[in-house]
Wavefront OBJ file of the C-alpha trace (Angstrom):
o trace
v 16.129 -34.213 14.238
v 12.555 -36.103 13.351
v 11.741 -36.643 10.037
v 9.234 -33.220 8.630
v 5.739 -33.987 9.195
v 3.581 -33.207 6.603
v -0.191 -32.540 6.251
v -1.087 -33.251 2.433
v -4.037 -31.336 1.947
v -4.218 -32.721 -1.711
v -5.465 -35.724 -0.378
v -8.320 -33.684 1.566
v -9.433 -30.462 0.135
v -10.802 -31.470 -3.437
v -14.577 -32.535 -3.292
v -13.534 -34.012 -6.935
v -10.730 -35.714 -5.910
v -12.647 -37.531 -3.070
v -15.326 -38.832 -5.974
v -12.451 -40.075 -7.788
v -10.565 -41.585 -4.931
v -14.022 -43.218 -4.241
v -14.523 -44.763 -7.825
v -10.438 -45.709 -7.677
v -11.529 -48.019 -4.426
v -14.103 -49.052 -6.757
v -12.390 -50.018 -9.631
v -9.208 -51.681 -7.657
v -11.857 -53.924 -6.092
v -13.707 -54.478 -9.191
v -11.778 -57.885 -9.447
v -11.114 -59.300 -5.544
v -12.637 -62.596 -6.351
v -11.980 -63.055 -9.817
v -9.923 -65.352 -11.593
v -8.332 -62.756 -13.568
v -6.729 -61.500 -10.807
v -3.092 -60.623 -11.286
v -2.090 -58.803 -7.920
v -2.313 -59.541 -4.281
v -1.674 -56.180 -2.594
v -1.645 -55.822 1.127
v -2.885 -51.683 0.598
v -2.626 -49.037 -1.895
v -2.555 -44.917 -1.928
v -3.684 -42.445 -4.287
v -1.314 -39.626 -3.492
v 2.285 -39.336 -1.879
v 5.012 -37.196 -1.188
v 7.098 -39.610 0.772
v 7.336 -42.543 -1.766
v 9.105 -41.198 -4.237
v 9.839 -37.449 -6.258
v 6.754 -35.634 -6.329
v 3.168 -36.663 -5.726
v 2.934 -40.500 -6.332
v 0.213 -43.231 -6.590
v 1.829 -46.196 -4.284
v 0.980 -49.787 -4.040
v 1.854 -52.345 -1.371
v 2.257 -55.801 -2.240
v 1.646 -58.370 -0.608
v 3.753 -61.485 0.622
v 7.398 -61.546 1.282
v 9.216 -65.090 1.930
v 12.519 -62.536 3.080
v 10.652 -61.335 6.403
v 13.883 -59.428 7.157
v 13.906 -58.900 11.412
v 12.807 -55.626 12.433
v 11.147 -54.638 9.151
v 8.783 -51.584 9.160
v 5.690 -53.850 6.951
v 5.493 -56.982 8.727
v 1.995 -57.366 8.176
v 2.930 -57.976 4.404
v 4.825 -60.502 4.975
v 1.937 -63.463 4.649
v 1.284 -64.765 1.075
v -2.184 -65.339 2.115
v -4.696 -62.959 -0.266
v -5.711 -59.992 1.005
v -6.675 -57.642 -1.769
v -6.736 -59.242 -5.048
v -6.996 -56.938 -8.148
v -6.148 -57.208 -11.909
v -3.191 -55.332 -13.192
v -5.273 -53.732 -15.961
v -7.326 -52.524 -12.960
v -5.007 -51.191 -11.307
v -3.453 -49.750 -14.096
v -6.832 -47.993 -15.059
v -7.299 -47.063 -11.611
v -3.775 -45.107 -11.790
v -4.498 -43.412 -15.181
v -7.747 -42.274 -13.368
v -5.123 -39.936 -11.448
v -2.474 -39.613 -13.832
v -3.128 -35.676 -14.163
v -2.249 -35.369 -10.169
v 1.081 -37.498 -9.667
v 4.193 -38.095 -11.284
v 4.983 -41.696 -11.358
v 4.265 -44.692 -9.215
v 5.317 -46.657 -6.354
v 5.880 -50.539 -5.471
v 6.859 -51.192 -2.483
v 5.889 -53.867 -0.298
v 6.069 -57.197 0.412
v 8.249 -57.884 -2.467
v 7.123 -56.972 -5.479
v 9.374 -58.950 -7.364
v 7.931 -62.640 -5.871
v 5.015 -61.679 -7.840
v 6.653 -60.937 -11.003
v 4.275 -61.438 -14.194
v 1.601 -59.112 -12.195
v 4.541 -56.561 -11.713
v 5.417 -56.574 -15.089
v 2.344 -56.487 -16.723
v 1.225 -53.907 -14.607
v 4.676 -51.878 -15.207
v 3.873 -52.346 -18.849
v 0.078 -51.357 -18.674
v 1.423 -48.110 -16.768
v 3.962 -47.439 -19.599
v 1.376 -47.178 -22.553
v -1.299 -45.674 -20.624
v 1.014 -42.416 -19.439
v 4.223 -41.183 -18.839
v 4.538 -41.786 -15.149
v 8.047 -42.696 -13.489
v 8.019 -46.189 -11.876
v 10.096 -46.067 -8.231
v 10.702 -50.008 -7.028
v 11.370 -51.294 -3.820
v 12.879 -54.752 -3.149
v 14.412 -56.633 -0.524
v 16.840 -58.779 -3.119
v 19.717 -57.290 -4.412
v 20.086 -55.779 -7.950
v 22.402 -58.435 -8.588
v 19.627 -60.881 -7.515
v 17.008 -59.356 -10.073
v 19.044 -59.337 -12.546
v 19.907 -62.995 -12.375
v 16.105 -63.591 -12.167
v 14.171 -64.865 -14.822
v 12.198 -62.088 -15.345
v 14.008 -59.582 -13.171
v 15.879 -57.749 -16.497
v 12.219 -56.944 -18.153
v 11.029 -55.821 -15.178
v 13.667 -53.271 -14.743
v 13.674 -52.032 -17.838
v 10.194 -50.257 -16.813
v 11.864 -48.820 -13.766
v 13.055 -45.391 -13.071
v 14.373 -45.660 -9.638
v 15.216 -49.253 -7.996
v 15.796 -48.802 -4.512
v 16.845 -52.627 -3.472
v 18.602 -54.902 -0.474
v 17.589 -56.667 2.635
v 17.028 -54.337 5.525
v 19.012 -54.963 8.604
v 18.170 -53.620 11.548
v 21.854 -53.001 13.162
v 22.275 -50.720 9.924
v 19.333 -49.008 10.380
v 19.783 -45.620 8.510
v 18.951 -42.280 10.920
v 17.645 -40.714 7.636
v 17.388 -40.947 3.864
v 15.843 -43.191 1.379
v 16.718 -46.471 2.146
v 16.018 -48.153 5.375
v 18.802 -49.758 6.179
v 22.437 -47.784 5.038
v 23.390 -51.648 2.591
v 20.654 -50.947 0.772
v 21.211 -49.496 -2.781
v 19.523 -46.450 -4.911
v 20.090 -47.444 -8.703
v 18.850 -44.859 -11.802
v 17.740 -47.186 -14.123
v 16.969 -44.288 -16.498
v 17.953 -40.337 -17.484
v 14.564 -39.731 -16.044
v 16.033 -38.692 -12.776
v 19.066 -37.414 -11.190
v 20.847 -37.944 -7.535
v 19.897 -34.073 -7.326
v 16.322 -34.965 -8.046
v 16.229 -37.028 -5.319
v 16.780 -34.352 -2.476
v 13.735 -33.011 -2.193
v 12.243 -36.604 -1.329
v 9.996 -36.551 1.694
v 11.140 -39.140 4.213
v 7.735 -39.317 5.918
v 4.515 -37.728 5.910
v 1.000 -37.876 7.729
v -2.042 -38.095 6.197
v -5.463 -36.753 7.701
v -8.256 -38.378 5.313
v -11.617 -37.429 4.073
v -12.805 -39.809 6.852
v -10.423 -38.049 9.784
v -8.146 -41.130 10.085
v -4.697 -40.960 10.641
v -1.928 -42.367 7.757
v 1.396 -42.452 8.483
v 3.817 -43.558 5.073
v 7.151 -43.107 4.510
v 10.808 -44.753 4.599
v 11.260 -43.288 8.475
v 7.556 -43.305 9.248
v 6.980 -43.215 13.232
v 5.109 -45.452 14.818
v 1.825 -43.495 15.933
v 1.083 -44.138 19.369
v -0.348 -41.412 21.576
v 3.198 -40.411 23.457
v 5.437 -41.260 20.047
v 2.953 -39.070 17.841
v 3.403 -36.229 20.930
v 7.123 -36.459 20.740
v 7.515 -36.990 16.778
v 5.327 -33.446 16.663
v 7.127 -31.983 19.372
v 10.835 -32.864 17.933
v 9.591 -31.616 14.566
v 7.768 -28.528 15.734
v 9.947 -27.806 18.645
v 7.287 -27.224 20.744
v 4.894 -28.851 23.509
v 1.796 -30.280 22.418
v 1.053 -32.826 25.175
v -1.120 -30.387 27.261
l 1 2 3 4 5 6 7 8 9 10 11 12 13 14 15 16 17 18 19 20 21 22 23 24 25 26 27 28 29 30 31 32 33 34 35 36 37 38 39 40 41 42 43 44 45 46 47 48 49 50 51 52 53 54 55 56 57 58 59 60 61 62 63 64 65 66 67 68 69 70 71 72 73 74 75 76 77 78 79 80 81 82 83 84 85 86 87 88 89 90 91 92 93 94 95 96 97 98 99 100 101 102 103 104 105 106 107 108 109 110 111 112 113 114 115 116 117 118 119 120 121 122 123 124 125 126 127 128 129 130 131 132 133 134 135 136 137 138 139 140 141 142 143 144 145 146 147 148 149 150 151 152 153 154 155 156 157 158 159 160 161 162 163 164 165 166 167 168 169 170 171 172 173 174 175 176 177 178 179 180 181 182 183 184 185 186 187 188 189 190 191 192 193 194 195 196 197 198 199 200 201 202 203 204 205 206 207 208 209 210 211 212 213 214 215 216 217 218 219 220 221 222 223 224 225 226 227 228 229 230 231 232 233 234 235 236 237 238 239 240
């Protein structure tokens, strides 16, 4: 059975949340060219349901020297810069929203091969609200942890969700992408039973009509694989 798909009208219906999202874009790019810049991120999202528990600000990074075969975000792969942004930025930019989500998301890329922006930015988000942090990483926790920096890093993490992804283990369904990887609670903040209500994909309709598909089993929207994602999820035909 296909993943549920999900039209987040949050994202939509709110003239005032449009403004905002408008001065976020504003504010993240307030620094591309600067020297102060902390971040490279390959893209970013205001509000989620499939990232994470709850509604959730997400960030991708970007550059990833793992490239793991078959994985969903090749196009973060490259370490060349693509959207350049200072952590205290970004970190503004999320308080902007704080009153709408309940944590944040950093995914990628791998986060942790650009660790003083992560951390920083993990700390800026820690004094500025109470948000949950959710983590995604290719290496293994035992790799983090062996990392210079990997051990303050994940002490500003909630949920670490971390492991190459293979594609012969690809998982059917669930939160990880591959069934090796690993869910670790880093905190009391959440429980396993918290975690069951986590969207595994959703799509997005924005203010400008486009199409956004996130998510650990997001589909790959072509014209006949959106038609048969609906259909499998709906039960119905829609091809017409």
């Amino acid at each position: 059975m296909g993943a549920p798909l999900i039209f987040n009208p949050s994202a939509t219906k709110s003239a005032s949340l449009l403004s905002v999202i408008r001065a976020l874009h504003k504010k993240i790019q307030g620094c591309y060219t600067k020297k102060m810049a902390t971040l490279n991120l390959h893209n970013w999202m205001p509000i989620s349901r499939a990232n994470g528990p709850g509604n959730r600000f997400v960030l991708w990074f970007q550059g990833c020297s793992l490239r793991c075969p078959g994985c969903f975000n090749e196009g973060t792969h490259s370490n060349a810069p693509r959207m350049l942004a200072s952590h205290e930025n970004v970190g503004a930019a999320i308080q902007m929203v704080s009153d709408r989500i309940e944590g944040v998301t950093i995914s990628g890329g791998e986060p942790m091969e650009q660790p003083h922006g992560l951390l920083a930015l993990l700390r800026d988000v820690r004094r500025r609200t109470r948000l949950s942090a959710v983590v995604y990483s290719g290496y293994t926790y035992e790799e983090i942890t062996r990392s210079t920096m990997g051990p303050d890093i994940l002490d500003h993490v909630d949920i670490l969700i971390s492991g190459r992804f293979y594609s012969h283990l690809v998982a059917p369904h669930g939160l990880v992408g591959s069934s090796n990887q690993e869910i670790r609670l880093l905190s009391a903040r959440y429980s396993l039973s918290d975690l069951a209500n986590w969207y595994e994909s959703e799509l997005i309709i924005d203010s400008r009509g486009r199409l956004i598909l996130s998510g650990v089993q997001a589909p790959v929207l072509t014209r006949e694989g959106f038609l048969e994602y609906a259909e499998t999820s709906f039960g119905r035909d829609l091809g017409g």
